[in-house]
Each structure stands twice: as structure tokens, then as C-alpha cells.
C-alpha positions in Angstrom: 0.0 0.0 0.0 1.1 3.4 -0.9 2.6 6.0 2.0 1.0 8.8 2.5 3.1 11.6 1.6 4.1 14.3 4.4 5.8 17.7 3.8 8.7 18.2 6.8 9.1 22.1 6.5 12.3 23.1 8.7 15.5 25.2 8.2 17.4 22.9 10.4 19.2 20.1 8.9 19.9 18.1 11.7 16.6 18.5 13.1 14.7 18.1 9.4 17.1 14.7 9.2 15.8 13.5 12.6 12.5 13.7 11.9 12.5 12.3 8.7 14.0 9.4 10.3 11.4 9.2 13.1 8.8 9.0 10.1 9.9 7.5 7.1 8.6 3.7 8.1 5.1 5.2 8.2 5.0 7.8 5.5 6.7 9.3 2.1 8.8 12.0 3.8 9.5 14.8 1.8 11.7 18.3 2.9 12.0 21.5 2.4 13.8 24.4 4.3 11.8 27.5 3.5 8.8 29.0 2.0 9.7 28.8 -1.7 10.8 25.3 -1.4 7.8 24.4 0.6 5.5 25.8 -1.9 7.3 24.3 -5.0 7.0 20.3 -3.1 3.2 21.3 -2.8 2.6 22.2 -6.3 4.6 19.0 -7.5 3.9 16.5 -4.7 0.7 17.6 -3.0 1.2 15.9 0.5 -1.4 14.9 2.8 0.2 16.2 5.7 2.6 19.3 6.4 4.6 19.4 9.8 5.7 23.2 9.7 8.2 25.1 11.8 7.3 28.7 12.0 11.2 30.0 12.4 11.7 30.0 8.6 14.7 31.7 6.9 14.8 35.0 6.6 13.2 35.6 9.8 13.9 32.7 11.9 13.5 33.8 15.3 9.7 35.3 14.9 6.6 33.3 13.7 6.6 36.2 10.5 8.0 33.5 7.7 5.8 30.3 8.7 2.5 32.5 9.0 3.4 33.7 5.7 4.1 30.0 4.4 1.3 28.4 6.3 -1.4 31.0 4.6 -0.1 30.2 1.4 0.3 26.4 1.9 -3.8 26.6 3.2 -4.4 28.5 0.0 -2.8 26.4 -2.3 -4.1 22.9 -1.2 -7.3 24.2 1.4 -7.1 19.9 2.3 -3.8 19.9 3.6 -3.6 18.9 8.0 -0.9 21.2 8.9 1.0 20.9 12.1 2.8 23.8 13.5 6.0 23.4 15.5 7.2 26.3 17.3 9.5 27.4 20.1 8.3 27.2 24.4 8.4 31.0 24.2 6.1 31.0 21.2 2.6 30.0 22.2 1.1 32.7 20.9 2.2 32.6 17.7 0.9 28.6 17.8 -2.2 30.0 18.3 -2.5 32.3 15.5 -1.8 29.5 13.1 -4.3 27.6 14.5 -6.6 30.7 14.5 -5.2 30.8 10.4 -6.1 27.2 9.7 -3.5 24.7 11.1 -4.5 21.6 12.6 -2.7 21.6 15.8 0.7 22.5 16.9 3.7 21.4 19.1 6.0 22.8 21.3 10.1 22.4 20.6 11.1 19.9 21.2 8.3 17.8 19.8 7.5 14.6 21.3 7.6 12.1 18.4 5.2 9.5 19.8 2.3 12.3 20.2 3.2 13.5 17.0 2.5 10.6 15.4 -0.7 10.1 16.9 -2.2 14.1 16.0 -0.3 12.6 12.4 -2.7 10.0 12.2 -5.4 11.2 13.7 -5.3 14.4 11.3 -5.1 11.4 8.1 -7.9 9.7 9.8 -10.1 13.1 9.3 -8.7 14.0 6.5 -9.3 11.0 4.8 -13.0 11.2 5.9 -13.3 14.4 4.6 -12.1 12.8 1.2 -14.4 9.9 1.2 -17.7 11.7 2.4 -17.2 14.5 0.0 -17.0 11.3 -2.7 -20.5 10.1 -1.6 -21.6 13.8 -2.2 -20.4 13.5 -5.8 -21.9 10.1 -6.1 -25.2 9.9 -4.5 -27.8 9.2 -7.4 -30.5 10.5 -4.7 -30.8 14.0 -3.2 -28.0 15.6 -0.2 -27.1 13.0 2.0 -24.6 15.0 4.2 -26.5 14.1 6.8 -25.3 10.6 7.2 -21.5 12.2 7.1 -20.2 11.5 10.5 -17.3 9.0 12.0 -18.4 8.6 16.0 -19.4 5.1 16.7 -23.5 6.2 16.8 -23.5 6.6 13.4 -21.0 3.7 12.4 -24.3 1.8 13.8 -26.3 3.5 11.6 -24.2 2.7 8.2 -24.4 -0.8 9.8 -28.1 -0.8 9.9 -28.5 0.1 6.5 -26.1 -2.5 4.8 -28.2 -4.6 6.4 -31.7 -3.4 5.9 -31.2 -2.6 2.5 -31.4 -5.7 1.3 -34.1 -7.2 2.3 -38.1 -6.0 2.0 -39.0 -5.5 5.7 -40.6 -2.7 7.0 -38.0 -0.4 8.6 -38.9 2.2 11.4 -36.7 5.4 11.3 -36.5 7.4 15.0 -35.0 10.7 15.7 -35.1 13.7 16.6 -36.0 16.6 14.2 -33.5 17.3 11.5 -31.2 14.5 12.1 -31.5 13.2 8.1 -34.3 10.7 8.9 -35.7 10.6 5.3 -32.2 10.7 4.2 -32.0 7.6 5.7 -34.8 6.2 4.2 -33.5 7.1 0.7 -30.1 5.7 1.0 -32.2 2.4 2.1 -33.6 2.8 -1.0 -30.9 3.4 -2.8 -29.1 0.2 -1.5 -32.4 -1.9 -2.2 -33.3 -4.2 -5.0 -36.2 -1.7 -6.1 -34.0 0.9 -6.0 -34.8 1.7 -10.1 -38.4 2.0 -8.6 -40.0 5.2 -7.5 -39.4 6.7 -4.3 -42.4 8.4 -2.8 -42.6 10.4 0.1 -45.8 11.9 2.3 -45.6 13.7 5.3 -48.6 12.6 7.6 -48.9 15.4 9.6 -48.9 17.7 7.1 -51.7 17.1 5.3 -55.2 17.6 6.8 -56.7 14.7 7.9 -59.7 15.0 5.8 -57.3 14.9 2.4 -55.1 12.1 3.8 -57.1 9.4 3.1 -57.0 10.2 -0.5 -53.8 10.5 -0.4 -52.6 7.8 0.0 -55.0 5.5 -0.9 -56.2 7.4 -4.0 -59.9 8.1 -4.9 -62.7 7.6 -7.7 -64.8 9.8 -10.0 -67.5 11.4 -7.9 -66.5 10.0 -4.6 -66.8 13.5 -2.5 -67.6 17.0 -3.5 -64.8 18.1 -5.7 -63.7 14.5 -6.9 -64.0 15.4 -10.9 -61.5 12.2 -12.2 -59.8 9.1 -10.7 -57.0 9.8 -9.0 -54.0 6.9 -7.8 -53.3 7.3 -4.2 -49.2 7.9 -3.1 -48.9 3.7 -2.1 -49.8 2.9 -5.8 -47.7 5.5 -7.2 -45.0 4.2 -5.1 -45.8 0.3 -6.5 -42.3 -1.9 -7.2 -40.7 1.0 -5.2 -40.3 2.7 -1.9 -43.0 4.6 0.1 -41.5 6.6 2.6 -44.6 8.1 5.2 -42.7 10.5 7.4 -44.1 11.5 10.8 -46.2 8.2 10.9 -47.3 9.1 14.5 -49.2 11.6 13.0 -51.6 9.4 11.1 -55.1 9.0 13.0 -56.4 5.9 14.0 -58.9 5.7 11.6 -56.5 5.6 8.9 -53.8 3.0 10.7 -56.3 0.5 10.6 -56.9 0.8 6.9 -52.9 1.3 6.6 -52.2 -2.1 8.8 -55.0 -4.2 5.9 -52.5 -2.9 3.1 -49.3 -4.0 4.9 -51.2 -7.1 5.6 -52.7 -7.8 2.3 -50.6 -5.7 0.0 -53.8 -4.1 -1.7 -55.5 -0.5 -1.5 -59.2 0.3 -2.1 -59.3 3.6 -3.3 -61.9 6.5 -1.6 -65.2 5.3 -3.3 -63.4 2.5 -4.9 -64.8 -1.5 -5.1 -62.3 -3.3 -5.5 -59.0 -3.9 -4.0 -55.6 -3.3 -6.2 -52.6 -5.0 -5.3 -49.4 -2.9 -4.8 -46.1 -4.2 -4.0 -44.3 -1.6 -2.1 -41.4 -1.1 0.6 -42.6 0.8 3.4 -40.1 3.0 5.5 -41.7 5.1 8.0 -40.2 7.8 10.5 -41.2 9.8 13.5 -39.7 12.1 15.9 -42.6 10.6 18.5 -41.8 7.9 21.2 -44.2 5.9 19.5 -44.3 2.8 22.7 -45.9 6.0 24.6 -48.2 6.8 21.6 -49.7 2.7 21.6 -49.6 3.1 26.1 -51.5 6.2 25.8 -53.9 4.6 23.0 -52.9 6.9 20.3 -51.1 4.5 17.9 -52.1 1.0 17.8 -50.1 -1.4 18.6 -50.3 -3.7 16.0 -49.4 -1.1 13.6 -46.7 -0.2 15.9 -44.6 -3.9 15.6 -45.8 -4.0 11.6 -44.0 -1.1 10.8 -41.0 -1.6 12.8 -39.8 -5.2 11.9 -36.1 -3.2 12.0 -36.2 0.2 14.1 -32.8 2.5 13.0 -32.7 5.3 15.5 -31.1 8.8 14.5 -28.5 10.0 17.5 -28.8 14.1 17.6 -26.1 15.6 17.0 -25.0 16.9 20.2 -24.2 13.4 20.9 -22.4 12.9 18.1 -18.6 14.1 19.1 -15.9 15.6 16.2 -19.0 14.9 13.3 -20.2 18.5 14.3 -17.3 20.0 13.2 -16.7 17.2 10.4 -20.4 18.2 8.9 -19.5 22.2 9.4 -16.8 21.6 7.2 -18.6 19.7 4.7 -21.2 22.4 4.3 -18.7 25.3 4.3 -17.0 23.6 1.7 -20.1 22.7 -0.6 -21.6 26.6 0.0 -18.2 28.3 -0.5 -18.0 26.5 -4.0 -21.7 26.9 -4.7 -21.5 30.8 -4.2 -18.0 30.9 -5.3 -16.4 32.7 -1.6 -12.9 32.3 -1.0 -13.7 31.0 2.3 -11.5 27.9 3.3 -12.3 27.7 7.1 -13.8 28.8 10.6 -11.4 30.2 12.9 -10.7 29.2 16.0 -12.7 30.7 17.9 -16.0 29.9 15.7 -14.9 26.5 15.6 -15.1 26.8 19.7 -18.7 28.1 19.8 -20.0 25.4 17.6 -18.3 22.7 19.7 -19.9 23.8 22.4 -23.5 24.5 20.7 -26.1 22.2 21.8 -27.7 21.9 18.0 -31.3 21.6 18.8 -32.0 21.7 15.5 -29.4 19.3 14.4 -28.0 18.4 11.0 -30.9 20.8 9.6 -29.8 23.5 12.0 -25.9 23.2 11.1 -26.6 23.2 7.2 -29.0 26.5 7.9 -26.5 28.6 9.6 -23.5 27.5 7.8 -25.0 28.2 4.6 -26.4 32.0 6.0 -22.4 31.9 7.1 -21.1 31.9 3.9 -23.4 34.1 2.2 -22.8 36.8 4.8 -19.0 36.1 5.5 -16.6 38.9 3.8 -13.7 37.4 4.9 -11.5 34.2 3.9 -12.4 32.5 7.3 -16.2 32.2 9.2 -16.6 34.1 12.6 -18.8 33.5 14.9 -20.8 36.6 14.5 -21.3 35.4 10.5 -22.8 32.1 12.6 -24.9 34.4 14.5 -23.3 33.5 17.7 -22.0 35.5 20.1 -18.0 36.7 20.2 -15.8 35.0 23.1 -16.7 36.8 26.5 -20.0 38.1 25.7 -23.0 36.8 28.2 -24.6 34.5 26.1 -27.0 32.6 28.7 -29.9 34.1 27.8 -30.1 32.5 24.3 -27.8 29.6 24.7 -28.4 28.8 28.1 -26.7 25.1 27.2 -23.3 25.9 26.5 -22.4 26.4 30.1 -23.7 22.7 30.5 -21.7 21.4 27.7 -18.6 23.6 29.4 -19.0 21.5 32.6 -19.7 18.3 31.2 -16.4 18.7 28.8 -14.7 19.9 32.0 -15.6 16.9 34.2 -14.8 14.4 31.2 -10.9 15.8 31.2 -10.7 15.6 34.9 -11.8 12.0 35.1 -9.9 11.1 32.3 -6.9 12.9 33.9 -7.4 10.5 37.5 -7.8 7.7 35.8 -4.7 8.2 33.9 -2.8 9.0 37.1 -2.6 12.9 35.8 -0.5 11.5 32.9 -1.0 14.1 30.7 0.9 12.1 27.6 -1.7 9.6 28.3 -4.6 11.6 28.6 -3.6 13.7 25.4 -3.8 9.7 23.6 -6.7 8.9 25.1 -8.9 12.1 24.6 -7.4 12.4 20.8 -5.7 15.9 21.5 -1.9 17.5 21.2 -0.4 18.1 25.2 -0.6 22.1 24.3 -4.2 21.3 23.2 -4.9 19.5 26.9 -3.2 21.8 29.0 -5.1 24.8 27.2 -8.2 23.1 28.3 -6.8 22.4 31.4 -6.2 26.1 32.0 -9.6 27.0 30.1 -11.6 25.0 32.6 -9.0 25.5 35.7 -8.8 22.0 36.2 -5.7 21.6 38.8 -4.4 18.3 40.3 -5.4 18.8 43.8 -9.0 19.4 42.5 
């Protein structure tokens, strides 16, 4: 299998040779010694990975030459993970290249062993980045950005559909608002052995329950008041396809008894209608109800309940979701800054902080919506948080994101258990919580998390 191919930028020899030595079993080392070099093994090689030093010839003792490189490496290939290095006197310049687009940074001298871990953990994102944005391209059916994510909830969910798929059950999608449950449905669909079949959708709650009825099951000449032809309901226009009936806790009772006699006998009667026609249809259904407390509380029968749901796939929101908020931000940036043509190539830092720490009640839906307003409004090359319509760092913002302190603590207390389990081994901490040292002891520091707490 082919190396991946990382860019050592350093003007040091002895240092550039050591670390190319550290590396070179798990990657194609490349070098270069200054900013014109650098730039000319981008254009020609295009690494995945760039470790930069920011005390670049001819103004190696200040951060001036590698801020200068890193913005032009970040405009050149926007993909590229770089890593800063940087002197113990330096932090602050560290943090303006993150603030300018670097992945993460390290303090001289690095450690090589938590290098190669932010190494492969930047690859793993990258290359996540790479394959999602490849299902964009691909997808015969609609968006599906919403099923981008990497945390284990939603390796679950890929499962469920490779599975599903297949076969002609009746699948149950659960979930929250916005968290891409009909985009669920149609990759099922997509995956499926009717997948050159129709896909119809209907949203039962959004259609008044005296229009329902028709439909979905269709209706005859002269049936009602208004009925002036024969009209096929939504099941038989989904026949030897999919029918997809969103927000199936909407759907009176009435109507769940005539929809558990077509599940059973795979035949509609149309409003007016005498006679049945058959229909052979996959049914996928969703809700954002807790639909065992709809059939306790005698709202949705029961029956129809364990019919529909032969395989339930529940949607986590996105709060719970880890790194895939910022993985879908990304995504979106990415797709609106080409589809409006911005020269926007990231969020700074401290954006990327107020979205971390977001709650997302509106989910994938909500992160799409603001990102999208983000880029529209943005006049600059990287998203703030006021083009996100969030607050700036500092500013009282409890009165309409009353959550964030919560997620604040509940980030604070996961580090500090993490850090007495570990023994307050902050190298293994900094492993186990997927984060740089610098990145954990700013945290530490953020949060005031001391060891005699």
C-alpha cells in the first residue's frame, strides 16, 4: 500500500534529518527548508500532511515567515492537515496558526510518539473528509450530508442500512427533528433491489386529515364533493418502489387500521373504490414521537406499531455525536463556499469553539442553515462567529444559549476523570482524549482543572 506523503518544512538540517527518520517507516517523507521550497514540493507532490516550523529563513527567530508560508500552503491545497511546531516561548504565535487554519501545533522539542498520533489522527479526518465528499459527488438521490459522521452512533447507523437494505422489511426510522431521517430512508432505497423503482414520500402530519385518506390510498370519480377524475393514491404510485410516510405518529387511528390491511394484504381500495388493487411496495416510515408511549397512551395501535418496525434505526442528535459536528460544518462550508463561489477555506478558532460547544437543537438541519447563512454573509476568507450568528468570546450569552455552560462543565468533568484515571498523565490523557499536550493543558487552563481538585 502506498505511504502517505508528508511535507517536513524546517530550516534545520539536523533537526529536518531527525525527523524524517522518526517517520519515514510510516509515511513518504518529503523536505524543504523554506517557503519557496515548501510551496514548489506542494505544487509538485501535494502531501497529505505538512509538519511546519514557524522559524523560517529569513526571519527565523519570529513566527513572521511560517504564517506567511502556512497562509499560502492553506491556500494552495485548502485539504492539507498542517501541524505547526514552534518554540516554548512562542505560544502565541501557535495559536495564530491555528486561528489561520493549522490543525494543531507542538511545542520544541516535539515529542515524536504524540506526534504521530495528532499525524494519524489528522489522516484519519482527512481521509474522511475525502471519502464523504465522494459520496456527495456520487449519490444518485438527493443531499445525503447528513449521514457524514465518524463517531461510533452513526457507524451503527451505516451498519443498519447495509443490512436493511437488502431485504423487504418494514423499517422504522426514529429521531429527533433534522437529524436526516428521510435521508435515511432514501439511501435504504438506494441500497435496495427496487432501488430503479419510484421513491415516494408523504408527510402525515402535514396534510389535513380529511385529504389524507386520498392521499394515500387514492380516490374515484365522484366519490366526494370536488372529486372530478380518478385519481392513484401515493402507495400505488409508489408500487415496485419505496413509500417513505414521514411522521407516521401523525396518522389517526382511523386511517392505521386501513394502513395495517394494506401492509397485511398488499392491496389499497381507493376512496369510493370497489375493488382492491394489489401494490407491492417497501414501506419505511419515521417519527420524531416515542411511539411505545403513543400505543400506552392509546394513540397508535399497537399492532401497527410492531408492523412497521420489523427493524427500528434510530437517528443520534447531534450533540451526541462528538468531532461529526465539526466534520459536517466543514462539509457544508465547503459545498456553499464553492456553490456561491467565496474564498472562504475555514472557521477560525474561535468559531470553531462556539460550535463545539453548541447544543444543536435543530441538528444536522440547523448546522446546514447557519452554515449556509455563514457563507453568504462572510466577507472574509475565514467564518466568525458573528457570521454564525453566535455571540463573540466573552460576551453573556446565557440568555439564548443557556446550554453551553452545560456542555462547558460536562467537557470539564470528562478531562478531569480522564486525567485521574490516567494518574494525571497528561501524555496519556492527550492519547486517550485524541488531542496535542498544548491542546490538553489549554483546556486544562480554560476550565482551571488543577491536580489537587
Amino acid at each position: 500500500m502506498e505511504k502517505p506523503k508528508i511535507l517536513i518544512v524546517e530550516d534545520e538540517e539536523v533537526i529536518r534529518g531527525q525527523m524524517k527518520w522518526a517517520l519515514a517507516d510510516s509515511y513518504d517523507v518529503l523536505t524543504a527548508s523554506d517557503r519557496k521550497s515548501a510551496l514548489e514540493r506542494i505544487d509538485s507532490d501535494r502531501p497529505s500532511l505538512i509538519l511546519l516550523d514557524l522559524g523560517l529563513p529569513p526571519h527565523p527567530r519570529t513566527a513572521e515567515e511560517g504564517l506567511k508560508t502556512l497562509e499560502q500552503i492553506l491556500a494552495a491545497d485548502r485539504e492539507a492537515k498542517v501541524i505547526v511546531v514552534t518554540g516554548n516561548s512562542e505560544k502565541e504565535s501557535a495559536l495564530q496558526a491555528i486561528d489561520r487554519g493549522a490543525f494543531d501545533y507542538f511545542l520544541k522539542p516535539p515529542d515524536m510518539p504524540e506526534v504521530k498520533i495528532v499525524l494519524k489522527r489528522a489522516l484519519n479526518i482527512l481521509a474522511l473528509e475525502r471519502e464523504n465528499l465522494a459520496l456527495k459527488e456520487r449519490a444518485l438521490l438527493g443531499d445525503f450530508s447528513a449521514l457524514i459522521g465518524n463517531s461510533p452512533q452513526m457507524q451503527r447507523v451505516y451498519s443498519l442500512i447495509r443490512k436493511v437494505a437488502t431485504t423487504d422489511v418494514s423499517v422504522l426510522i426514529t429521531g429527533e427533528s433534522g437529524t436526516g431521517k428521510e435521508l435515511v430512508a432514501r439511501e435504504i432505497h438506494r441500497l435496495s433491489q427496487v432501488r430503479e423503482g419510484p421513491f415516494i414520500a408523504i408527510n402525515c402530519g402535514a396534510i389535513p386529515e380529511t385529504l389524507l385518506e386520498s392521499e394515500l390510498f387514492g380516490h374515484e370519480k365522484g366519490s366526494f364533493t370536488g372529486a372530478s377524475a380518478q385519481v392513484k393514491g401515493k402507495i400505488e404510485f409508489a408500487n415496485r418502489g419505496t413509500l417513505f410516510l414521514d411522521e407516521i405518529g401523525e396518522l389517526p387511528l382511523a386511517l392505521q387500521v386501513k394502513m395495517l390491511r394494506f401492509l397485511q394484504e398488499h392491496r389499497v381500495e381507493r376512496v369510493g373504490g370497489r375493488g382492491l388493487i394489489p401494490v407491492e411496495v417497501r414501506v419505511i416510515a419515521a417519527t420524531n414521537k416515542e411511539l411505545k408511549r403513543e400505543v400506552a397512551e392509546g394513540r397508535f395501535r399497537e399492532d401497527l406499531y410492531f408492523r412497521l418496525g420489523v427493524v427500528t434505526v434510530t437517528l443520534p442528535p447531534l450533540r451526541d455525536r462528538g468531532e461529526d459536528i465539526v466534520l459536517l460544518a466543514k462539509t457544508f462550508l465547503r459545498t456553499y463556499a464553492a456553490q456561491y463561489r467565496k474564498p472562504i477555506k475555514d472557521f477560525r478558532s474561535d468559531a470553531l469553539a462556539s460550535i463545539t460547544s453548541y447544543e444543536w437543537p435543530g441538528n444536522v438541519r440547523e448546522v446546514e442553515n447557519r452554515v449556509k447563512r455563514a457563507v453568504i454573509m462572510s466577507e472574509g476568507r475565514l467564518i466568525v462567529p458573528a457570521d454564525l450568528e453566535f455571540p463573540p468570546p466573552g460576551e453573556d450569552s446565557s440568555r439564548t444559549e443557556p446550554l453551553r455552560q452545560i456542555r462547558g462543565k460536562i467537557e470539564s468533568e470528562h478531562i478531569r476523570r480522564a486525567l485521574i484515571r490516567r494518574n494525571w498523565n497528561i501524555s496519556q490523557v492527550a492519547i486517550e482524549l485524541g488531542v496535542s499536550r498544548p491542546t490538553l493543558h489549554d483546556l486544562m487552563k480554560k476550565y482551571r482543572i488543577e491536580k489537587d481538585q
